[in-house]
C-alpha positions, 0 to 999 in steps of 0.5 A: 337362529344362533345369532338371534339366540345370542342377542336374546340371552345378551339383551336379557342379561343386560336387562337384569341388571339394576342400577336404581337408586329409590327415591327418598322415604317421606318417613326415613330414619336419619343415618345417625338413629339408623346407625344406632338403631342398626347397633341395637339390633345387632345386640339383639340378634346376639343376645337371642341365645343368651340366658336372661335373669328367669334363665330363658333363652330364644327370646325376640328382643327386636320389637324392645328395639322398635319400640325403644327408637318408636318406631315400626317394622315397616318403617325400618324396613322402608328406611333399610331398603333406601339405604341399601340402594345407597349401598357405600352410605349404607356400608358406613352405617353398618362401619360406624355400628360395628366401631361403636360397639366395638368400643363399647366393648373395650371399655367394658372389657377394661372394666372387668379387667380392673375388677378382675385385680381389685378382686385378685388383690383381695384375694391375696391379701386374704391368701397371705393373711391365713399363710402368715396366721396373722389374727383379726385382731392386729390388724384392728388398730387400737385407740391408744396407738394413737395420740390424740390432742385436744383440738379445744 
């Protein structure tokens, strides 16, 4: 009866175990727009929590993403589920979504950084125009400091 029990318990295990791979979708979304479609939906996700211009929070922005790629939920899921059982192309696709935006935030954190000391220099030219109290008025260049010829 204990051998009997053991072969059970070892043909069920191996039974469970899924090495399938789905068959193509008639209507799958190609990796390069599942990739962007997967970026979109991770800015998304994050942006769920954030407050938006009428200072709204907790707001769905997934079928602005659907809509966006005009696509539907099940169609993105029918994809989704293909690629799952790809799973190595599958992990690229989710790579590449996230070196995508992490680029994207690079660029705009140099962005904001160059903002950042447009804005800090103006500040201190300000800050070292009241220390110095230099007036408005010398910094206004008059005409006749300069000398101007007749070009005619």
């Amino acid at each position: 009866m204990k051998k009997i029990s053991y072969l059970l318990i070892f043909i069920f295990l191996v039974s469970c175990t899924s090495n399938t791979i789905l068959e193509e979708p008639k209507d799958l979304i190609p990796r390069d727009t599942m990739r962007l479609l997967i970026q979109e939906m991770m800015i998304a996700s994050s942006a769920k929590y954030v407050k938006n211009k009428n200072l709204e929070t907790k707001i769905e922005y997934m079928s602005l993403v659907y809509d966006q790629f005009k696509i539907d939920s099940a169609r993105f899921q029918t994809s989704n589920v293909y690629y799952m059982s790809k799973i190595d192309l599958y992990q690229e696709i989710f790579e590449d979504a996230k070196a995508s935006l992490e680029k994207e935030k690079k660029n705009n954190d140099d962005i904001n950084t160059r903002r950042d000391s447009i804005r800090n220099d103006s500040l201190n030219k300000v800050r070292e125009i009241k220390k110095n109290n230099i007036k408005e008025d010398s910094l206004v260049l008059n005409k006749k400091d300069f000398k101007v010829k007749n070009a005619l």
